[in-house]
C-alpha positions as CSV (number, residue, x, y, z in Angstrom):
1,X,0.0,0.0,0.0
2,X,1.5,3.6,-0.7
3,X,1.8,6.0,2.4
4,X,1.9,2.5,4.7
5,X,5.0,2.5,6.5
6,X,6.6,-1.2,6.7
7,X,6.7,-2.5,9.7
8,X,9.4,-4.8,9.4
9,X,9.7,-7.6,12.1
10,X,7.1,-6.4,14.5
11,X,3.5,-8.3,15.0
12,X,0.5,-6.7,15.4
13,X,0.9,-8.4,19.2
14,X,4.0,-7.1,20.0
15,X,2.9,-3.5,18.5
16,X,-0.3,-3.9,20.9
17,X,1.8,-5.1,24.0
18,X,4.3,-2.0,23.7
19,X,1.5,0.3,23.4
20,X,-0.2,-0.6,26.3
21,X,3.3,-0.2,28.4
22,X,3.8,3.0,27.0
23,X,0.2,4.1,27.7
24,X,0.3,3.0,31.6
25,X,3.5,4.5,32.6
26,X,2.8,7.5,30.5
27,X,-0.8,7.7,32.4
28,X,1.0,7.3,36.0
29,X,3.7,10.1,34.8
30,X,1.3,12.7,33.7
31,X,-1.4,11.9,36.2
32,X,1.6,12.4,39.2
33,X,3.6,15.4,37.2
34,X,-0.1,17.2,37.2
35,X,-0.6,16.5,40.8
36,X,2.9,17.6,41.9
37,X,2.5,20.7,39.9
38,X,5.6,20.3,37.2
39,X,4.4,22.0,34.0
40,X,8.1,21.2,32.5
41,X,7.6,17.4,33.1
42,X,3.9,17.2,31.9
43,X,4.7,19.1,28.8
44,X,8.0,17.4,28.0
45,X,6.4,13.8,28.7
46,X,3.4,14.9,26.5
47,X,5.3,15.7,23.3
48,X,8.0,12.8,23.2
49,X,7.0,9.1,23.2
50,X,10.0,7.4,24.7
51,X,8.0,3.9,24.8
52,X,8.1,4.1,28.8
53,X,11.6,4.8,29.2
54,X,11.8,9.2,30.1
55,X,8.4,8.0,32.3
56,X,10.2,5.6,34.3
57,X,13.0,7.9,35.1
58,X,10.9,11.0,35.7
59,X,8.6,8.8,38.2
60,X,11.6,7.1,39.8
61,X,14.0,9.4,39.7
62,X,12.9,12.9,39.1
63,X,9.4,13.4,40.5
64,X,9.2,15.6,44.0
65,X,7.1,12.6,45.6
66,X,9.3,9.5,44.1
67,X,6.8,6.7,43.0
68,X,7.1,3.5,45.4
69,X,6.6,-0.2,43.5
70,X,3.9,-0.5,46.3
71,X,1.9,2.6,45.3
72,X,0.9,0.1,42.3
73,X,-1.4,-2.0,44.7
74,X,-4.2,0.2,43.9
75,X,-7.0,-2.6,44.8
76,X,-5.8,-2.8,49.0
């Protein structure tokens, strides 16, 4: 098809599995960098899709209120 990028060695699967990653961590990093009041982070996190990878280290690393593994266990 013209205009249709190959995809090369990726399934439709794999496609699907990295989009929902990037979606959840991108959700947790916005969601916190709006609560915590960083317009710099939520802006910088909006525009670039890093599959995950500049969420992670914003939420681990960067964040005023550092994310904890056990803030995850949303259902206790």
């Amino acid at each position: 098809m013209a205009g249709v990028p190959d995809l090369g060695q990726f399934s439709p699967i794999s496609l699907f599995i990295i989009f929902i990653w990037s979606l959840l961590w991108k959700g947790l990093a916005l969601w916190r960098a709006a609560t915590l009041n960083q317009r710099i982070w939520f802006i910088v996190m909006l525009i670039f899709n890093t599959v995950g990878i500049l969420e992670l280290v914003y939420l681990f690393g960067f964040a005023k209120k550092r994310f904890k593994i056990s803030e995850l266990k949303f259902w206790k």
